[in-house]
N, C-alpha and C positions, 0 to 999 in steps of 0.2 A: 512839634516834634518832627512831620514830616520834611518841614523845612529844612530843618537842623541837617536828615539827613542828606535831601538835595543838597545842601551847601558841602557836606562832609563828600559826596561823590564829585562835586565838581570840582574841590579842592585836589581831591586824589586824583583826576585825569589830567587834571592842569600838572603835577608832580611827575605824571610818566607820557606826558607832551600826547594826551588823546585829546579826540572831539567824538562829545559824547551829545547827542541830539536831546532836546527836552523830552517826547514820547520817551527816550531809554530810560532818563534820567527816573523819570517817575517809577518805571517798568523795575528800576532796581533799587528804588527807595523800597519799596516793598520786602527785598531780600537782605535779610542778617548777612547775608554772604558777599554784600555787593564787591567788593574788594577782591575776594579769590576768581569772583567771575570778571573782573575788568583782568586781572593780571592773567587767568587765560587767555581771555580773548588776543592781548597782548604777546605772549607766547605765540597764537599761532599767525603773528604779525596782521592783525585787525584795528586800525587804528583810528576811522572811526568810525565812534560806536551807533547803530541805528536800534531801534526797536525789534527788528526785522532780526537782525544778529543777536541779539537777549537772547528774544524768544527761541530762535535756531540751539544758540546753547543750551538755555533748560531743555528743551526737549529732550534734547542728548542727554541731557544728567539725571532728567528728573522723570522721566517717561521710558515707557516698556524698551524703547530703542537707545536709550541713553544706561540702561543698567548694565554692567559688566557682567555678565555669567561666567561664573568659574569653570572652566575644563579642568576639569580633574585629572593628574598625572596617575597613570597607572604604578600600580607596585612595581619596583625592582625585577620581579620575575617574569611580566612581562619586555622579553628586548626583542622585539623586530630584525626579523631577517633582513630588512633595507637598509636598519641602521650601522648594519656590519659592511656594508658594502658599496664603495665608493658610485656614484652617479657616473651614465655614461650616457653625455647627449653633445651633440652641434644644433645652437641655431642655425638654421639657411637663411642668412643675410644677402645672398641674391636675390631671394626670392620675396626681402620685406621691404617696404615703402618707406618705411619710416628713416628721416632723415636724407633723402632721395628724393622727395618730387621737384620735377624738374619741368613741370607745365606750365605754359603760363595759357591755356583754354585757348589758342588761335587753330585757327582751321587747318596750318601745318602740323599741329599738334595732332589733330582728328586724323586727318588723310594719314600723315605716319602711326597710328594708332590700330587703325585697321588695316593696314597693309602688313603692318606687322604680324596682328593676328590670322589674317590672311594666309600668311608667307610658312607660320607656325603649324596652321590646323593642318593647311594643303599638304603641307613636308609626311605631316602623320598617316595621312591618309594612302600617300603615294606608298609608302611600302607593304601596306595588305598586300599578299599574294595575289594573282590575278586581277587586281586592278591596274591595269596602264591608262594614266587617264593623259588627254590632250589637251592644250589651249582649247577657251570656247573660240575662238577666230578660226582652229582649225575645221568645227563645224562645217563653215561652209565648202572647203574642199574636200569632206564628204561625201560620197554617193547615196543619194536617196534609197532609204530601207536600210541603209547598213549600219550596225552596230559600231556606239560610240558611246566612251567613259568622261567624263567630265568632274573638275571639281568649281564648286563657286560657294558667295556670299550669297543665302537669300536675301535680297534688297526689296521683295514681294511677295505677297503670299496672299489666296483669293478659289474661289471656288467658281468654275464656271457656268453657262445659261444652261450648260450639259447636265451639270454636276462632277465635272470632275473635278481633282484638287490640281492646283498649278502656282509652281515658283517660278520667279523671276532670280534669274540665277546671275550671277557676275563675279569675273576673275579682275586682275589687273588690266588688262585691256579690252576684253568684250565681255555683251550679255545675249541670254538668249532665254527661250521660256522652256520650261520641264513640265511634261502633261502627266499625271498620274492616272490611268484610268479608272473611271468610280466599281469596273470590274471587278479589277483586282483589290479585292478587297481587304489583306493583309499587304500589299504594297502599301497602300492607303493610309492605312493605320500606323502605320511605321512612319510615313511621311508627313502625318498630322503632327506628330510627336516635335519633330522642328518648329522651329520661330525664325524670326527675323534673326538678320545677323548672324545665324549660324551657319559654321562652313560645313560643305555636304558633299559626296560624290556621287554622281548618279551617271548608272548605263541605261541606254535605251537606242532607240531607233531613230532616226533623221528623220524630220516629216516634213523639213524646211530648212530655209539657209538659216533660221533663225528659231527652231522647235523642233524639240525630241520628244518621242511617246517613252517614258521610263518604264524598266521592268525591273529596277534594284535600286538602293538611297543605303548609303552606306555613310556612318558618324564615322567622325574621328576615333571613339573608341579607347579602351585603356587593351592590351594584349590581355589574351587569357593566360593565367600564371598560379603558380602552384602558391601555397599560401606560405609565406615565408616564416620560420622562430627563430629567439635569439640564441644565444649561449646561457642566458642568466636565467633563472627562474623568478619574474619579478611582474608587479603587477600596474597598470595605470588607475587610476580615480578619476572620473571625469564629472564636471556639472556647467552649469548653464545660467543666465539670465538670473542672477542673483537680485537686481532691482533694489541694494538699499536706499532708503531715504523713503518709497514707498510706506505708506500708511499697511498697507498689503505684503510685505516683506513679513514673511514666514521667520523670526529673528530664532524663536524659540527653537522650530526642528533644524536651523541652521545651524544653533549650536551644540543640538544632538549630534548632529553628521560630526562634529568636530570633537566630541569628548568620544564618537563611536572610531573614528580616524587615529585617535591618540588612545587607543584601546581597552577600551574599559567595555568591556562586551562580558557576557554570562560565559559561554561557553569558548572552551581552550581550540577548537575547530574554527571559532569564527577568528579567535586570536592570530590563530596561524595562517589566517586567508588577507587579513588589514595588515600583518605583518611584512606581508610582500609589498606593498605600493610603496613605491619607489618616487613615481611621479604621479602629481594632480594638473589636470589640464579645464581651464576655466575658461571656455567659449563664446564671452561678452556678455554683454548689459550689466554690467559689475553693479554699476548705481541706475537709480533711474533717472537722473537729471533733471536739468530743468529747464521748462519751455520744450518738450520734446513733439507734444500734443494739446490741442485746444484745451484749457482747464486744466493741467496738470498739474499746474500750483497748488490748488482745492485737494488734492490726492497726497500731497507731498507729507510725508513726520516731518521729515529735517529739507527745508528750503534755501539750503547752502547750497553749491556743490562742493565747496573744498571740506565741508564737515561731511558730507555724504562719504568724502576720497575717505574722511580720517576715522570713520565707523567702518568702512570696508578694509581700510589698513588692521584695525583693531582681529576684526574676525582673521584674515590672513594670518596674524602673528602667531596663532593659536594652533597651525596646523605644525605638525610636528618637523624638527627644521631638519631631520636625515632627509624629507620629503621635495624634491625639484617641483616647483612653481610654473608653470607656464601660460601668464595671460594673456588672452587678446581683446580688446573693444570691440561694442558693438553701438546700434544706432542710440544707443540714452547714453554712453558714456562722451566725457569731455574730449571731442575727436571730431574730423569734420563727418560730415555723415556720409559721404560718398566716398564708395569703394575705389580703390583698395585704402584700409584707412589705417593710419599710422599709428604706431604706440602711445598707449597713455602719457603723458607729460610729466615730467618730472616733478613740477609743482603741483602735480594736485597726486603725489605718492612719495613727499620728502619721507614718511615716518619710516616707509618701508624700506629708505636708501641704504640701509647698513643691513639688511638682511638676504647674502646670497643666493641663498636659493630661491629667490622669488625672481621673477623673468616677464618683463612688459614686453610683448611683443607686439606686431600690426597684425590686419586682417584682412586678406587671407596671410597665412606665415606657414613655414613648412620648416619641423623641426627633427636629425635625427637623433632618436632614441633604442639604444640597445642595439642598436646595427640598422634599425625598421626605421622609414620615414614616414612622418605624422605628416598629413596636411589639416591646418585649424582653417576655417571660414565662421564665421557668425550665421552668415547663412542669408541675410537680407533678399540677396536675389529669389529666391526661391517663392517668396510672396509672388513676385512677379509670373516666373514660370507656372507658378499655382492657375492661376488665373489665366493665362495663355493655355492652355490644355486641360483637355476636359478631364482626364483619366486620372489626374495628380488631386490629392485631398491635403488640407492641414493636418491631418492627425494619423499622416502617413510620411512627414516629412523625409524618413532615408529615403521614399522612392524620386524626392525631386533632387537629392543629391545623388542621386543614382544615376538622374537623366544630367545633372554637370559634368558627372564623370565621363558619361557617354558623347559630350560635347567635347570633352578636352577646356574646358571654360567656363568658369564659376562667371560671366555675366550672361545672366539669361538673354537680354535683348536691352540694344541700346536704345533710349530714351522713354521708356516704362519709368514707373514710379522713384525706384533706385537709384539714384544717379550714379556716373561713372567718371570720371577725371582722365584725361588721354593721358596719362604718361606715357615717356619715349620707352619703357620698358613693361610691359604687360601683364604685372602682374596677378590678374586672375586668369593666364592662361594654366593648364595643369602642364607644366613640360615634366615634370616627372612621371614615374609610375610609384603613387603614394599603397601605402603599404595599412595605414589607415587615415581614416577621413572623421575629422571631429567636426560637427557645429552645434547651430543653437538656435535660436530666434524665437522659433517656432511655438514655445513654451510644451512641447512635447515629445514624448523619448520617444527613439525609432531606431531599428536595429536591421541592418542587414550584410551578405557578405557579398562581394561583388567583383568579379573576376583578379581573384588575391587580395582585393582590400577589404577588411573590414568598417561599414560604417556603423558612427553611432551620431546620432543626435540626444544631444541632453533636455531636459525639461527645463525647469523654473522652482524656484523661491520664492512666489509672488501666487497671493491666492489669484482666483479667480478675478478679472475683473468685469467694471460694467458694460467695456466695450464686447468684451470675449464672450459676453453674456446675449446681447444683442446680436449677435453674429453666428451664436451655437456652438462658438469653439470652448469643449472641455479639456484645461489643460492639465499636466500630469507631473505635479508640485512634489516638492520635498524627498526627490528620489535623484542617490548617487549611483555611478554606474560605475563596475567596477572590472576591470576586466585583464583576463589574465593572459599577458603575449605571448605564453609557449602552447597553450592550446586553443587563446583568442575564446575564450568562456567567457561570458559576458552575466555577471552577476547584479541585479538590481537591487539596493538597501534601501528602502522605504523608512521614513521618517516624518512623514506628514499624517496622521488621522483625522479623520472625518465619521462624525455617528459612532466614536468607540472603533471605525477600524482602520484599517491600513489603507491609504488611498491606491488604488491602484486604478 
């Protein structure tokens, strides 16, 4: 009998021009169904067939991540304030990679990379009031003792036999050394707060043709600025590091968030609050990929990634469609993994091709909305900054986008963990003044406001895992952020329980 149906599936592949390997063959002798599952596979142009691919599909169809949860459509009497009221956003397509890179990794590349950023910070820096700063060449003409403003690249950074702290500082034509003294001990601390590669201005005194004793370090800086609103009373949604294809994928309060978004809530107050979001803004690691980390296959539900895209397309479709979309990738989605990194691919998001409102963009990408400009980052660098400075935590994440902001330049420091690609146009320098600042990474939410922008980092969809567990990083799963742009109220919707309660 088993025979019979090996012969009856080989017949059937030979009919729709597959090659189906013996492991499958067996894998779907097994299934009454074998036929509806080859002519899937077939659909989503898989042709041929492995054991590997079966089993990817059952999983989908026939396991916790493969069942379709119904979102329940609200009564008639709930109609959202957003749905009455046309969208009102520009991508900044200056400002995104995708479809642009233009590097090809040569050392011309690098040299105009940082000249440029260079040429960018330094610009910002020159207009603070009271800063006139000089070439460092002009250093040496100079009078010893006399007060001197400089700006440069630290290209060093080190602690001397003294104790003091000391950069090695360098413009476009010269370098020279900045002594911080271990005296002053908030000069200090301010000046620890830099890394490599960031541009800095610093006054101080001449103590040589070639070293100043510093008494000020001043960043590039965002202007202090009043907090801006729109005209419209409307709300954003924001979430983070969703992770499908994870064994760890939170599927369940995933799609709480989605029948809570499409408004099916108890009470006519909460009604009136999910009725304003207008726009959801999704800050990478959409799937978790594969091959991202040693062993990750072993962790994987679904070991596709084009089934990972088409269970994440699935959830997407369910968000209510008045609602603007705006994704970005992060390091697990199908993208190279070095910043700045470009939009998801079209082939692995055919399902979602016909659905406008949804928006693949790169990372970092800068979108506006309601008259406000969004900047999204994923966030990656900030591990790095993490670790470069002592005073920054994981599960303080807005304060390491605080200190990007404060550089004008979401790359912490080149050649750290993060890779960075020189394109001829820079895109993680911040040349705008963003109005707010969405990431992610981090798997944990982080709130703060910061000279007019407000930031927010989103959590995660993915329990705990065993790396995060090794490490002591508690992250803060199954919560959307909701937040309102005419008073910037920042509302958290918990969805995850743990013990009977609410994770927080």
């Amino acid at each position: 009998m088993e025979n019979e149906i090996e012969t009856k599936i080989a017949e059937f592949a030979a009919a729709k021009n597959l090659l189906v390997e013996p492991n499958a063959v067996r894998l779907l002798s097994k299934k009454q169904n074998f036929e509806e599952i080859l002519k899937e596979l077939l659909i989503q142009n898989v042709f041929l067939i492995t054991e590997q691919k079966v089993n990817d599909f059952l999983i989908k169809k026939e396991t916790k991540l493969g069942e379709v949860t119904q979102v329940l459509v609200k009564p008639r009497s709930f109609v959202p304030l957003a749905s009455e009221i046309d969208p009102k956003y520009r991508v900044m397509e200056e400002y995104d990679v995708t479809n642009k890179n233009a590097s090809g990794g040569t050392v011309k590349n690098f040299l105009e990379y940082f000249r440029g950023k260079f040429n960018f910070l330094s610009s910002t820096i020159k207009k603070r009031t009271g800063f006139e700063a000089k070439p460092i060449s002009m250093l040496k003409q100079t009078s010893p003792n006399n007060e001197i403003a400089l700006i440069g690249m630290i290209s060093k950074k080190w602690i001397s036999k003294n104790g003091h702290l000391v950069f090695e500082l360098e413009d476009l034509e010269a370098t020279c050394v900045v002594v911080f003294p271990k005296t002053d001990t908030h000069l200090t601390e301010s000046a620890q707060k830099a890394v490599l590669d960031n541009v800095v201005g610093v006054k101080g005194k001449k103590a040589s043709d070639e070293m100043i004793i510093a008494n000020e370090i001043v960043f590039p800086e965002l202007p202090n600025r009043a907090v801006k609103a729109p005209a419209r009373d409307v709300s954003v949604a924001s979430i983070s590091d969703i992770h499908v294809g994870s064994k760890l994928f939170l599927e369940k309060e995933f799609n709480q968030f989605l029948e809570w978004l499409n408004g099916n809530v108890s009470t006519q107050k909460e009604n009136e609050r999910i009725g304003k979001i207008k726009y959801l803004i999704i800050t990478g690691d959409n799937v978790d990929g594969i091959g991202v980390y040693p062993d990750q296959f072993d962790e994987l539900a679904i070991k596709d990634i084009f089934i990972q895209y088409e269970a994440f397309a699935e959830l997407i479709k369910k968000v209510p469609e008045y609602i603007e979309i705006f994704i970005i990738p992060g390091q697990h989605d199908a993208v190279r993994r070095a910043d700045p990194q470009p939009a998801i691919g079209k082939e692995y998001t055919k399902s979602l091709a016909g659905y406008k409102n949804v928006h693949f963009i790169g990372s970092p990408s800068w979108v506006e909305i309601e008259g406000l400009k969004f900047l999204l980052y994923h966030g990656a660098s900030i591990h790095d900054l993490t670790s470069s400075v002592s005073f920054l935590r994981p599960d303080k994440p807005e304060e390491g986008m605080v200190e990007l902001l404060k550089r004008r330049d979401l790359m912490a420091s080149y050649g750290s963990k993060q890779p960075y690609v020189p394109e001829k146009n820079d895109y993680l320098l911040v040349r705008e003044e963003p109005d707010f600042y969405f990431g992610g990474d981090m798997h944990h939410n982080g709130y703060t406001q910061y000279r007019g922008c407000t930031v927010i980092n989103s959590g995660t969809w993915q329990a705990r895992t065993a790396f995060q567990i090794q490490l002591g990083h508690v992250p803060t799963p199954g919560i959307a952020v909701e937040t309102d742009l005419k008073t910037r109220k920042i509302t958290e919707n918990h969805f995850y329980t743990q013990g009977g309660k609410k994770w927080s």
